[in-house]
N, C-alpha and C positions, 0 to 999 in steps of 0.2 A: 504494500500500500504506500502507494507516493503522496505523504502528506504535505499538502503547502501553507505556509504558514505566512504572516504579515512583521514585519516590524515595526515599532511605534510610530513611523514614520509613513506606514503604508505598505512599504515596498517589499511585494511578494518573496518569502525564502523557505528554500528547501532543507529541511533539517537531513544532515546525514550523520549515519548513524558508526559505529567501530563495530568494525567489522574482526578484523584479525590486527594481530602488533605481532613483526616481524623478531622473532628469538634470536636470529645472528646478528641485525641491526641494535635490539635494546641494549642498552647501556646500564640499565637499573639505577639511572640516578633518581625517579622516583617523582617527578616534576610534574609530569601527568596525573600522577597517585593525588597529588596535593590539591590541582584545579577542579578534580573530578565530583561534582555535586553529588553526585546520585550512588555512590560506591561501587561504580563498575570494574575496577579494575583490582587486581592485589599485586601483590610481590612476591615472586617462589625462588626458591634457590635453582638456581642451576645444576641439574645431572652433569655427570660427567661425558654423557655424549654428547651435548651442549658445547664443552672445550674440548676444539681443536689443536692443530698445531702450530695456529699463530696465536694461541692465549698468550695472555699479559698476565702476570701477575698481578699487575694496579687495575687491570679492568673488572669491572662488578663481578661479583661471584651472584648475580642475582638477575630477575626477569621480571620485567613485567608481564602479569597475562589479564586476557579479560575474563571475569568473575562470573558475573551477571548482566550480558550485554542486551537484556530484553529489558533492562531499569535504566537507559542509556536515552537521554533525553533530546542528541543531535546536538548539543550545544555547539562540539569540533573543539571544546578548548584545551584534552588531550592532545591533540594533534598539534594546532598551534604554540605550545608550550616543548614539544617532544626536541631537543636538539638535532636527533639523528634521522625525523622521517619515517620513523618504521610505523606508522599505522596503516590500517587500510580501512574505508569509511564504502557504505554502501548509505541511497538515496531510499 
């Protein structure tokens, strides 16, 4: 269902929604976790088939995934806030 939506302003907008966040792009700094109203999202540790063999030691031992992305209200500000891009948004 393609819902369209108005802003205060009038001007029609399409809410999209999180779809998937990309595990070899997340970084787990958690920035997403912080903006996210509705508690879609969590943080899980990384398996070990997660590191390969360009790990960092400095790089996150953690992930973001999505939790409950049917409580995802389209807002996008996951996304916007994400340094690395890895989300993926359906309309």
């Amino acid at each position: 269902m393609n819902a369209v939506a108005f802003t205060r302003g009038g001007t029609p907008w399409t809410p999209t929604y999180v779809e998937a966040i990309d595990a070899k792009v997340c970084i787990g700094c958690g920035r997403c976790f912080k903006v996210c109203p509705r508690d879609v999202l969590t943080l899980v540790d990384r398996g070990d088939d997660e590191i390969d063999d360009d790990w960092d030691d400095e790089d996150a031992k953690a992930m973001m995934t999505v939790k409950n992305p049917m409580d995802c209200i389209g807002c996008g500000a996951c996304g916007r806030t994400c340094p690395k891009g890895c989300f993926t948004f359906v309309s």
